[in-house]
C-alpha positions, 0 to 999 in steps of 0.5 A: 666862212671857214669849212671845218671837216672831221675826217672818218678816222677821227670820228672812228677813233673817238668811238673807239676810246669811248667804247674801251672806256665805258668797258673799263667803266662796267668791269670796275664795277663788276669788280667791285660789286664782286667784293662788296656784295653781301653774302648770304648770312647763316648762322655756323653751327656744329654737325652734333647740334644739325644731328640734334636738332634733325633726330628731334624734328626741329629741322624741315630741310637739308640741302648740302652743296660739297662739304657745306651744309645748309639748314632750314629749321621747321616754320622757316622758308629759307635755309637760316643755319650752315654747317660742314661735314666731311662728304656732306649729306652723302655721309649723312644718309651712309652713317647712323647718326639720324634716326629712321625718322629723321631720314624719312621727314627730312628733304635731304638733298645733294648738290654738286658744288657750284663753281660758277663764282669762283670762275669768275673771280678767278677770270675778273682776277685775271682779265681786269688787270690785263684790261687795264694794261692794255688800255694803259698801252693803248693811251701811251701810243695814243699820245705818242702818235698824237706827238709824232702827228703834230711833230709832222704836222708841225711845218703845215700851212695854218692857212683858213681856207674861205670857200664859195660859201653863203657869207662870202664877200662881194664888192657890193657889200664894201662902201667906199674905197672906189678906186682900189676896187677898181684896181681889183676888177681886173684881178677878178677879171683876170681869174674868171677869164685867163685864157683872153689874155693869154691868147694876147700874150698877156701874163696874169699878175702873180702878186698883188699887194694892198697897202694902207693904214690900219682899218682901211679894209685891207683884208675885206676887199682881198676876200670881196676878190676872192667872193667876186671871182668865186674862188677858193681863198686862202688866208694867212698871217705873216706872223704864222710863218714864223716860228722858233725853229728854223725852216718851219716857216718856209715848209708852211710857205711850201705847203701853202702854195702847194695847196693853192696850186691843187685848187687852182683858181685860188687865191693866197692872201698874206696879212701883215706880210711885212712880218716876214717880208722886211729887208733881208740881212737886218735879223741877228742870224743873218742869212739863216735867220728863220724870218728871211729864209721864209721870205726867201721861200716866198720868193721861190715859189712866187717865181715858181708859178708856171704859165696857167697855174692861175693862182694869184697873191695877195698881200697887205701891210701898212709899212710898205716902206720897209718891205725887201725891194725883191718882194715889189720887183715884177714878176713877183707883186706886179701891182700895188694898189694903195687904199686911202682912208675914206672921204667924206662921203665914202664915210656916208657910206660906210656908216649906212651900211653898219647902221642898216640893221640898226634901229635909229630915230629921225633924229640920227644925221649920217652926213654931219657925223661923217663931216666930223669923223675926218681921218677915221679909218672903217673899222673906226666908223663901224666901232662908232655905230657898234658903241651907239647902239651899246649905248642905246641897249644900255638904256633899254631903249629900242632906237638909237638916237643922235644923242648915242651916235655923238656920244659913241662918236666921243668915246671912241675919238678922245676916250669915254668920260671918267667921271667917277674920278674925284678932283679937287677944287685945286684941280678943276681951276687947274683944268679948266685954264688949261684947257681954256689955254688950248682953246683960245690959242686955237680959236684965235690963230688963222691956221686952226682948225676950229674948236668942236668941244672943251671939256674938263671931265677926265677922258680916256688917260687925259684930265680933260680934252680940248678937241680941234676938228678940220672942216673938211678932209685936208690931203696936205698941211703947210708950214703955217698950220704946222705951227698953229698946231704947235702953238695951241699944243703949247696953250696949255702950259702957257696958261698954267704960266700965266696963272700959277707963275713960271715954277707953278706948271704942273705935268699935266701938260706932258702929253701936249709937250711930247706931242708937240716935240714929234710934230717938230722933229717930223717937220725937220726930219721927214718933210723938210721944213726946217729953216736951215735944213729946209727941202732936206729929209733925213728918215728914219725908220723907227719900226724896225726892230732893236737889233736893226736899229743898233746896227743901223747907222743914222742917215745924217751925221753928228752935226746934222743931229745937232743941227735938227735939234737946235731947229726943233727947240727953234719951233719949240720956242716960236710956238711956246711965244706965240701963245703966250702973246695970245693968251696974255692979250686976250687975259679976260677972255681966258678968266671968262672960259676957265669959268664957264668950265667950272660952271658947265664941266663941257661947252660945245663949239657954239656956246665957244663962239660965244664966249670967246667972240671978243678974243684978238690975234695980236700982231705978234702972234702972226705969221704973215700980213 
């Protein structure tokens, strides 16, 4: 688990900004106060009319304040009346105006005039405005600094430091991947106990380099590493190295390692290194291109690692073919551990340990789910136990059932159902002997693997699915299956042929044809099973990037292309015929499953055994005796 620290400053300074806010806050609304708040309201008369009045006894008090007089008339508590003279109550009593009377009754009092208000509007006036520029200043330098920190923290390493935590990841915790965990041990091994094979004359791996498909648990088992050998663990994106100013990837690199280095034993992980790690001179700046002097970067320091420095980096990338040949030379990623997609019963594994803490019934059978989940990766089958027990929330049940997992197990190979989408009857006929096509050309051919569903409710981006399953997971695939592949991919078209006539095919079959077109051209180019060009392999690197593949020359010449075209269109042609024989012989069979479809909208291989028990391969269908 990431640690994330406040430093003290921080924390200081966002009391500060609070409390100079707040103050702001209360001298706004002094301020305010000051000008809004009502006076006391008196009514203005002349001194004639005060002296009037006192002479006549209908006044109980006179207060003077200055020049300012204020008048309580008799039966009031308060003064209601205000007044002005020259010398206030002082000329009063010194001029004979009141009667003798009037002086002896009246409460006449003089008061020196208060200047306490007019202070502190006179201070409110002065300070609010220089409060204001201040903090004005303050803000501008604020963010200024602000911009010159990120400006120096802009070539800092954005590595997320993974500690000794409560949730750190041990070998344990991963199911499957057997062999490369064992690979790993000895890098555990050679963390926890340096000095053995130092005193043997032996050198600890400086770099260690994951390669898999996606999925695979690449980053999972680098972090099971680090949580093994309980070390801090350093983890970072190629794609962070890289930015678009020039040298500030390899400052991130310097600073990486340096941070590794000060808490040595450490780990460096580098995901998807081959963001940074490509062959060097195939960037449109050459030898200045930001990409390869952070590569070149990564090279230094990893050449840089003293004797003991007991830091070891690891790296993943599922294109490990396009990484530059110095990044593999030893000396730098001495080791490469190849992480496969998980077997049958790793797949068993794996999915107990996302169905743990998962409620399920007694119907839910693990092992026959990862005998079908041939070719997923991990991360596949923990989204597969994620969306059946989305499925089971859904419909407010507490289990999940085998019902969720085959339905969860659907959506996330071929796409959930659409069945909202509107087909017209046309459509449907047309879907169905399409599908039916695919179907039988599979079932019939002796190198298929057998039809697990047929269905034509739309899924994902297709109109229907036809979906093959292996029986059993397959390391290789000859020729023969190559072809069978390429033919049922061909059904469908060829049932639209058959049923619509040759100008009657529609684009439904589009994808069938582009997939079929790359297993071809894959045949050809890159396994060498072409019939001219057979045990010749001409690859093509098609991750590059557009620049690489502009100033890239093709590895095989004009004639070679026209050569590998004409061998395509060859397998084309075969696989197309070889359809047409089957689904032409076996006609009926091919009415009774488009009309099953239309019936049912889903069959299920046993009821596809059933219907189609009666189909024949025809002789020139086959590929051998």
């Amino acid at each position: 688990m990431a640690t994330k620290t406040t430093p003290p400053k921080n924390k200081f300074s966002n009391w500060a900004r609070l409390g100079l806010f707040w103050a702001i806050m209360i001298l706004a609304a002094l301020t305010i106060f000051a000008i809004v708040a009502p006076h006391d309201q008196l009514k203005k008369v002349d001194i004639s009319q005060v002296i009037q009045q006192a002479n006549e006894g209908k006044i109980a008090r006179i207060e003077g304040s200055g020049n300012e007089l204020k008048i309580t008339p008799k039966g009031e508590d308060k003064p209601t009346q205000t007044s002005y003279i020259t010398g206030g109550v002082s000329t009063l009593l010194r001029e004979n105006t009141l009667n003798e009377e009037a002086k002896k009754t009246l409460g006449l009092e003089d008061t020196p005039p208060s200047q306490t208000g007019e202070t502190l509007w006179n201070l409110a006036i002065i300070i609010i405005p220089v409060v204001l520029i201040a903090a004005f200043f303050m803000f501008m330098m604020r963010q200024a600094q602000g911009q010159n920190n990120q400006a120096l923290g802009f070539g800092k390493s954005k590595a997320k430091l993974y500690g000794s935590d409560k949730e750190k990841v041990l070998f344990a915790d991963i199911a499957g991947n057997d062999s490369a965990k064992q690979d790993l041990e000895e890098v555990v091994d050679f963390l926890k106990h340096p000095k053995k094979y130092q005193e043997v004359g032996a050198k600890i791996p400086k770099g260690v380099l994951l390669v898999g498909s996606p999925g695979t648990g690449k980053t999972m088992l680098a972090r099971a590493v680090a949580g093994e050998a309980n070390v801090p663990f350093f983890s970072i994106s190629g794609s962070e190295f890289v930015e678009m100013f020039v040298g500030v990837g390899a400052s991130r690199v310097r600073d990486l390692f340096q941070k590794a280095k000060k808490n040595a034993p450490a780990i460096i992980f580098i995901d998807e290194i081959d963001a940074v790690g490509r062959k060097r001179g195939s960037g449109m700046g050459g030898g200045h291109d930001e990409r390869e002097q952070t590569l070149n970067q990564i090279l230094v320091e990893m050449d840089g690692f003293e004797t003991g420095t007991n830091v070891i980096v690891l790296a993943a990338t599922n294109r490990a073919d396009v990484l530059d040949p110095a990044l593999l030379r030893p000396g730098r990623f001495d080791r490469r551990t190849n992480i496969m997609l998980p077997e049958r019963k790793d797949r068993e594994a794996i999915l107990k340990v996302h169905f743990k803490n998962k409620p399920t019934d007694n119907s839910v059978d693990l092992d026959k789910l990862a005998a079908k989940t041939a070719g997923s990766s991990g991360a596949d089958l923990a989204n597969i136990a994620n969306e059946a027990a989305i499925i089971a929330a859904r419909d407010n049940r507490k289990k999940i059932s085998n019902a969720d997992v085959t339905e969860a197990f659907e959506k996330v190979a071929i796409g959930p159902e659409r069945k909202a989408k509107v087909m017209s009857d046309k459509e449907k006929e047309l879907t169905a002997y399409h599908e039916a096509g695919h179907a039988i050309v599979g079932h019939v051919l002796p190198d298929s693997d057998p039809v697990h569903k047929v269905t034509i409710i739309p899924r994902g981006g297709t109109g229907g699915v036809t979906w093959f399953l292996p029986p059993e997971d397959k390391s290789y695939t000859n020729v023969y299956e190559f072809k069978d592949i390429l033919a049922r991919a061909m059904g469908g078209r060829i049932a639209e042929k058959i049923i619509y006539g040759a100008d009657g095919i529609t684009t439904g079959a589009g994808s069938d044809l582009r997939k079929a077109t790359e297993i071809a051209r894959d045949m050809i180019i890159e396994q060498g099973m072409g019939s001219k060009l057979r045990d010749q392999v001409f690859h093509e690197d098609n991750g590059g990037m557009v620049f690489d593949k502009i100033t890239h020359e093709r590895p095989y010449s004009d004639d070679t292309a026209k050569e590998i075209d004409r061998e395509v269109e060859a397998l084309i042609k075969e696989a197309a015929r070889r359809a047409e024989v089957v689904l032409s012989e076996n006609r009926k069979s091919l009415d009774i499953l488009a009309q099953a479809l239309l019936v049912e909208e889903t069959i299920d291989d046993a009821d596809v055994e059933k219907l189609l028990k009666d189909t024949k391969l025809p002789k020139e269908a086959k590929l051998y005796a």
